[in-house]
N, C-alpha and C positions, 0 to 999 in steps of 0.2 A: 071362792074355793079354788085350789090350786092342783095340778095335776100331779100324779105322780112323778112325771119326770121333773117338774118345776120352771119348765117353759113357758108358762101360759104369758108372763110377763112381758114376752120378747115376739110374740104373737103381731103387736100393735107395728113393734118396730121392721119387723120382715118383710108387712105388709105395703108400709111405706119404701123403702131399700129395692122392693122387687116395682112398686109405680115408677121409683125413679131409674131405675136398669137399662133403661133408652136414652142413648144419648141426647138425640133430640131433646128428650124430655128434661134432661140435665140442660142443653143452653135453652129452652122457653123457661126454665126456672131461673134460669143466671140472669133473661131479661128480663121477666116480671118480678125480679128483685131493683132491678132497676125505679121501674115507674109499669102501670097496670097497662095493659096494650090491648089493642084489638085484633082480630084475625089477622083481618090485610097486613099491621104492622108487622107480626111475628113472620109473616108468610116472606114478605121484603127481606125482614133481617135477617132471617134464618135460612134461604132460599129454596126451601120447600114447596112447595104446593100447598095449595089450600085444604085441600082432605085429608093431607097427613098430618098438617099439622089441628086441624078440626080433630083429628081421631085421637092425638094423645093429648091433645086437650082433655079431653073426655075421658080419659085414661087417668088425668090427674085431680081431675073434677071427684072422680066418684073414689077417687082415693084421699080425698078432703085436704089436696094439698092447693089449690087454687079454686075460686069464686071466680062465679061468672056477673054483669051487672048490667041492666040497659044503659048504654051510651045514644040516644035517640033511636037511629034501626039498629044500630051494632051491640055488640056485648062486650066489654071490655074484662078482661082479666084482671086477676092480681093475685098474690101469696094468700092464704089464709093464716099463715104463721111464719113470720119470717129466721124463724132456730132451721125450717128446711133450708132456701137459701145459704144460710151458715153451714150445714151439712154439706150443701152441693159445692161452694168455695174450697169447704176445705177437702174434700174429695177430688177435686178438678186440681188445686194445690200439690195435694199429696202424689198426685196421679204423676204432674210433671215432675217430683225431685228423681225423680227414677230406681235402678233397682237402690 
């Protein structure tokens, strides 16, 4: 059933657009398009701290755009669909041709 205004459709995609809203969160997605990483790696690449970048992990976790996996003690990440990635490219893209 659809609402009167005819939104509902667009519900899914706003929800994803507003997890990805942090930059941060945009390059952890540029590098788990790469190859799936663990904290420590992202923490290195990205030069964060560990709890911030723990936090929008989790931030993209429960927005079901990355999977978490046991790597022996660690968890390694990855994309759960890689069309985000494509999304994040071509935004990070579009961002640099300027106005």
């Amino acid at each position: 059933m659809t609402s009167p205004t005819g939104y509902d459709s667009y519900e899914g995609a706003s929800e994803l657009l507003r997890a990805l809203s942090a930059p941060i969160r945009l390059a952890i997605v540029s590098e788990l398009a790469q190859s799936e990483r663990c904290v420590h790696e992202l923490v290195e690449t990205l030069g964060a701290t560990q709890p911030l970048v723990s936090q929008h992990l989790r931030v993209l976790r429960g927005a079901g755009v990355v999977r978490g996996s046991r790597r022996g003690r660690e968890i390694a990440y990855a994309l759960v669909d890689e069309h985000v990635a494509h999304i994040v490219a071509d935004a990070v893209s579009h961002a640099g041709e300027g106005p």
